[in-house]
C-alpha positions in Angstrom: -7.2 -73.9 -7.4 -9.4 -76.1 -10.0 -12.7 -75.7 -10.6 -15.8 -76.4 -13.2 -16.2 -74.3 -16.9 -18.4 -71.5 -16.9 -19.6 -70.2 -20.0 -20.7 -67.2 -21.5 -22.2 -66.4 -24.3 -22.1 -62.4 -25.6 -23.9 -60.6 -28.6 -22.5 -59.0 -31.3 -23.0 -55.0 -31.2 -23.3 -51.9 -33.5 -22.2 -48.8 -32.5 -22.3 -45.0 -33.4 -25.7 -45.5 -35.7 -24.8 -42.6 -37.8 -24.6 -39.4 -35.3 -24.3 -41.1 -32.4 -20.4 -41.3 -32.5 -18.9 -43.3 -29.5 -22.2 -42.7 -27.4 -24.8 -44.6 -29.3 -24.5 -48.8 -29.4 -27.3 -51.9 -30.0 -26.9 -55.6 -29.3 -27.4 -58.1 -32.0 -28.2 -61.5 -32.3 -24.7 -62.8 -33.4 -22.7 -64.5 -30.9 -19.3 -65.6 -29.4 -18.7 -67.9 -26.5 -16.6 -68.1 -24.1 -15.7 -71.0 -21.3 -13.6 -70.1 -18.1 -12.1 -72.3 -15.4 -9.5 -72.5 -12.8 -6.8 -74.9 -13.3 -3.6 -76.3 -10.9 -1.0 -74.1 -13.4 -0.5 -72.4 -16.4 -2.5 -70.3 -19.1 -4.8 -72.4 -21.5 -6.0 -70.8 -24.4 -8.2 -73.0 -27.3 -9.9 -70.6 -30.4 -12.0 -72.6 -31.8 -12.4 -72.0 -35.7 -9.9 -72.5 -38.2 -10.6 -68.6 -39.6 -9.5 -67.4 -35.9 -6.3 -69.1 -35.6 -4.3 -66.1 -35.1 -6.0 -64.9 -32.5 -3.4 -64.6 -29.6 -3.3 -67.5 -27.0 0.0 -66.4 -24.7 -0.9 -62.6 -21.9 -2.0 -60.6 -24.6 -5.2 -62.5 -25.4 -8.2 -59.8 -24.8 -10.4 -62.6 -23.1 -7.2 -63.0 -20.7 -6.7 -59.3 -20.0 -10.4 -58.9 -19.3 -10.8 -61.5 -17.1 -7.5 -60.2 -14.9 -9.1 -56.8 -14.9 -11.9 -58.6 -12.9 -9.5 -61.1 -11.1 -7.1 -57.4 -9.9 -10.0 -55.4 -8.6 -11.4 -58.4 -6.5 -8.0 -59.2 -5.3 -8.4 -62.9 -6.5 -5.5 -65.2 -6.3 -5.5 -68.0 -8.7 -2.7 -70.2 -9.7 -3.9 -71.0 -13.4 -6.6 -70.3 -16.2 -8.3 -72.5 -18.8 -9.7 -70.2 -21.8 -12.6 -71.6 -24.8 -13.6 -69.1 -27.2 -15.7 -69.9 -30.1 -15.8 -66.8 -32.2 -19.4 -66.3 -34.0 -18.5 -62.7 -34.8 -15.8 -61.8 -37.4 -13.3 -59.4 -36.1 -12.1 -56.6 -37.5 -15.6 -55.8 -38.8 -17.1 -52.7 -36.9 -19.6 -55.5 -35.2 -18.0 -55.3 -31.7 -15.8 -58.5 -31.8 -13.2 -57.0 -29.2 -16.2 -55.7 -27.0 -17.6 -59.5 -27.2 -14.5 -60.5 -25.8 -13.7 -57.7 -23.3 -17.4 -58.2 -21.8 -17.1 -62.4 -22.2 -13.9 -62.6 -20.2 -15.4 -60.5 -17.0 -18.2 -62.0 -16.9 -16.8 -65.4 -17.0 -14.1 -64.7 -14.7 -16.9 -62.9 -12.1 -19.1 -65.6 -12.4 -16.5 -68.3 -11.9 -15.7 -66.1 -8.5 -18.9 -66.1 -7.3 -20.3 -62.5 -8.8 -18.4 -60.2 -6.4 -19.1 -57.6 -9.2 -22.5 -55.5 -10.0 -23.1 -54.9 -13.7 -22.3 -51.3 -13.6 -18.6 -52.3 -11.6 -18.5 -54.8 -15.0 -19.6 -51.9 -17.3 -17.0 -49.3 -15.8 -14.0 -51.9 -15.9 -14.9 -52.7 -19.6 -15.5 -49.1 -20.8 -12.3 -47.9 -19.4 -10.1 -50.8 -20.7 -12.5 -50.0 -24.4 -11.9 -46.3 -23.7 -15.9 -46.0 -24.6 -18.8 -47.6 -23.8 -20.9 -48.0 -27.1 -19.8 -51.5 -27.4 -19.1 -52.6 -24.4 -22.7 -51.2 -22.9 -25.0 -52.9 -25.4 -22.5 -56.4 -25.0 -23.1 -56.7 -21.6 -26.6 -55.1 -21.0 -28.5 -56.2 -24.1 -31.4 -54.2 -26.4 -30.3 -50.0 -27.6 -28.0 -48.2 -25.3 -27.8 -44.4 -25.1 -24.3 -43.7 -23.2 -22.2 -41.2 -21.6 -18.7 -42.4 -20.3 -16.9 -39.7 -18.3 -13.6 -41.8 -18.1 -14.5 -43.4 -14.9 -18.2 -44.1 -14.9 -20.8 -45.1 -17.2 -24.6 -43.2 -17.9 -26.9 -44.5 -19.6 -30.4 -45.4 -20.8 -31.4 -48.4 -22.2 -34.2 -49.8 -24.4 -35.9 -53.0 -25.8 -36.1 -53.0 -29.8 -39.0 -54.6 -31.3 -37.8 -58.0 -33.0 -39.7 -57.1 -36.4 -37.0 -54.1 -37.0 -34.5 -55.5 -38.8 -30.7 -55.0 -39.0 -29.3 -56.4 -42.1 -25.0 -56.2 -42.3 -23.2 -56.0 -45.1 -19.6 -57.5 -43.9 -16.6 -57.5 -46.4 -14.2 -60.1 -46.2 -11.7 -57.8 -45.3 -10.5 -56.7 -41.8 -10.5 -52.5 -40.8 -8.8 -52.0 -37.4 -10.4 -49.8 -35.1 -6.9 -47.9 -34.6 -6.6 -47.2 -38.5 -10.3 -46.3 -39.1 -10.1 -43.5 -36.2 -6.7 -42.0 -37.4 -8.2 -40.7 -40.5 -10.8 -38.8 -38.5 -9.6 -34.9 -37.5 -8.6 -33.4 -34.0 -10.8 -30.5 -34.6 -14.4 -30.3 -36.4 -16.0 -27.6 -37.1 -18.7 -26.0 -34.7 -21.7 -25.9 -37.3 -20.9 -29.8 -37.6 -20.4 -30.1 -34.4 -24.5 -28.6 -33.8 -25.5 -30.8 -36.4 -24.6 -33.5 -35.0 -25.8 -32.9 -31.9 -29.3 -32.4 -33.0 -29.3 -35.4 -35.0 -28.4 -37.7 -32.6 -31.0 -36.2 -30.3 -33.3 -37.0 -32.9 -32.4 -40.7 -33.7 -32.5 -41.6 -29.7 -35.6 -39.8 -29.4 -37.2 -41.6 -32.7 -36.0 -45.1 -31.6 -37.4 -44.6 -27.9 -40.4 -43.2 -30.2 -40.9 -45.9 -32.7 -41.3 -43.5 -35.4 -39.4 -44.7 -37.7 -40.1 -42.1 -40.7 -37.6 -40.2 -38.8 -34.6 -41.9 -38.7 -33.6 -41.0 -42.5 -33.0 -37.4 -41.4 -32.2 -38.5 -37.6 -29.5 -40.9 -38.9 -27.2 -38.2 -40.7 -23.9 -37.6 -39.9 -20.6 -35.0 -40.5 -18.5 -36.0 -38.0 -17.3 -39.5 -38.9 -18.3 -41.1 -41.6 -17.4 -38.9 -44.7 -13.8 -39.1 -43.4 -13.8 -43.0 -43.4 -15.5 -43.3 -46.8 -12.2 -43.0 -47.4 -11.3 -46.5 -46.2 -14.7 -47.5 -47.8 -15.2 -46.4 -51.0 -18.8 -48.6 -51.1 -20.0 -46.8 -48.5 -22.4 -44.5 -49.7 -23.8 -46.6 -52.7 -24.5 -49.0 -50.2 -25.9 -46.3 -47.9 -28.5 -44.7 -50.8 -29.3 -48.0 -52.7 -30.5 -49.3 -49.0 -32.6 -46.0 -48.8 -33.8 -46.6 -52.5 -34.9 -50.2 -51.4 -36.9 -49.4 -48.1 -34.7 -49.2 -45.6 -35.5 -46.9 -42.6 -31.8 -45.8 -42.4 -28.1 -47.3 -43.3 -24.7 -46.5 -41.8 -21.6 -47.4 -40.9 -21.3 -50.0 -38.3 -18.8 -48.6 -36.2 -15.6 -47.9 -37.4 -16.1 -50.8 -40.3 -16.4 -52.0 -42.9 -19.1 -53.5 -41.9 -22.5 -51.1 -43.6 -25.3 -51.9 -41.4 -29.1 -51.0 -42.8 -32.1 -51.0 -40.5 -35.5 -51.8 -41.9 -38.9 -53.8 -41.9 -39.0 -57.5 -42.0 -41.4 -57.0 -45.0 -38.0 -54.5 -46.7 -35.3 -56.9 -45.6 -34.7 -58.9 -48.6 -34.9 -56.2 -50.9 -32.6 -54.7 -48.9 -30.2 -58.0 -49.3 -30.7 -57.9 -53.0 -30.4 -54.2 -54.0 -27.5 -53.4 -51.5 -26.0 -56.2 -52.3 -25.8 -55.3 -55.9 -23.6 -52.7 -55.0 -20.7 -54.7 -53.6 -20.8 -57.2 -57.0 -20.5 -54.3 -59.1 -17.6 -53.4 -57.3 -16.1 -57.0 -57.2 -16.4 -57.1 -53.6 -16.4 -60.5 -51.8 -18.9 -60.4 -48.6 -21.5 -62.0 -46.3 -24.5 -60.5 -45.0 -26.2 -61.1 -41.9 -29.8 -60.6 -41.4 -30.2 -59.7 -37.6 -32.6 -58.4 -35.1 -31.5 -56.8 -31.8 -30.9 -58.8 -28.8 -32.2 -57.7 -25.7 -30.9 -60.0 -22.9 -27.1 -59.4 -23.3 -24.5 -61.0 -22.2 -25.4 -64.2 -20.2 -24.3 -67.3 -18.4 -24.6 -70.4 -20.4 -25.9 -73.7 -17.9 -27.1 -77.0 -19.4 -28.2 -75.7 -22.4 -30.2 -72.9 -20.9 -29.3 -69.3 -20.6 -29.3 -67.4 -17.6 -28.6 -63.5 -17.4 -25.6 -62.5 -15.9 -26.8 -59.4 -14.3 -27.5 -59.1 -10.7 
């Protein structure tokens, strides 16, 4: 079986927010691609970018995997696979690079099948292979996702954010795997934190939805997380109260990191830059900001130039 490229393009994404841990994700405006086709034999797999040439290109490639997730469930025979990915988010970050690439490689591979799947078949697959859906939800469907994954399937609401908010990231040039940054976090948590958390989360869902922005200083707090990987990120919350000191509606930790993510006005933004960014050259820290803005289409299909959402 041969057939044309597809290709895919798939946002960056934030989750957690603060509060919201593992429930709570947005899509950003950072992106990597990915190009799918059928060929007579074999696995092909080209990374392109000379920072991402370790990325695996044998089975274990995450693009692979995701794409036989898709190719299993519709019982698709095919005798070989020609893989592209052009990584345009850094990985190992807390910005949803394996997400990217979970949600790229089932889209591509559905697409290149004909679209046998829905969005929410997509969304289930990927969240279970994830384990949660705060990535993988805002990857595939675009703008601020509030999610519940029982283990099987995937709740949620979504919503468009307003371009003028701004997210600005603060990305070290160091990688944090997801595995190391969640085993410094307990088995148990207390109750009281437990409450707290839940009201604040509420809170920051309900103030997004909202628009009112004054809240999400006290809607963005958190116990359940982030103290414990300040640990791993002794910047953390400098960054987090010279953002605060410089405008910013909230800051926090972009999922599990390293990654500190502040949210803000356009007319705060380069403040922000400046004054958080002050932090991490007192501290000798090498790292890149990004200033981004949410992206409310989501993952989608790449044709002549022109995008086309992926979404039936």
């Amino acid at each position: 079986m041969v057939s044309d490229m597809v290709r895919v393009r798939v946002p960056a994404s934030s989750a957690n927010l603060g509060p919201g841990f593992d429930c709570i994700g947005v899509a950003l405006n950072l992106y990597t691609e990915i190009s799918m086709g059928f060929v007579e034999d074999g696995l092909l797999i080209e990374v392109l970018g000379e920072d991402y040439k370790d990325i695996e290109k044998n089975q274990d490639n995450l693009v692979y995997r995701a794409a036989k997730k898709v190719f299993e469930k519709t019982q698709t025979d095919y005798t070989g696979l020609n893989i592209k990915i052009k990584v345009g988010i850094p990985l190992g970050s807390g910005l949803g690079s394996s997400a990217s690439a979970i949600i790229g490689g089932m889209v591509a591979a559905n697409e290149l099948i004909g679209k046998p799947l829905r969005d929410d078949e997509i969304l289930n697959l990927a969240a279970s292979m994830e384990g949660h859906a705060d990535n993988v939800g805002p990857a595939l469907l675009g703008g601020l996702n509030i999610m519940a994954f029982d283990g099987a399937v995937t709740y949620y609401i979504r919503k468009e954010l307003d371009e003028d908010l701004k997210f600005v990231a603060f990305t070290p040039n160091r990688v944090l795997k997801t595995e190391t940054a969640r085993n410094v976090l307990p088995a148990k948590v207390d109750f009281k934190d437990a409450v707290f958390n839940t009201g604040r989360s509420s809170l920051l869902a309900a103030a997004l939805f909202s628009e009112e922005y004054g809240l999400l200083k006290i809607a963005s707090q958190d116990v359940l997380h982030q103290k414990y990987r300040s640990k791993l990120i002794p910047e953390m919350y400098k960054c987090f109260d010279k953002a605060l000191e410089c405008g910013a509606y909230f800051a926090f930790l972009s999922g599990a990191g390293p990654t500190i993510m502040a949210v803000c006005s356009e007319e705060s933004a380069d403040k922000v830059v400046e004054g958080v960014g002050s932090v991490y050259k007192s501290m000798e820290i090498d790292y890149r900001v990004y200033k981004l803005k949410c992206d409310n289409k989501g993952a989608h299909i790449i044709k002549n130039g022109s995008t086309t959402n992926c979404l039936l």
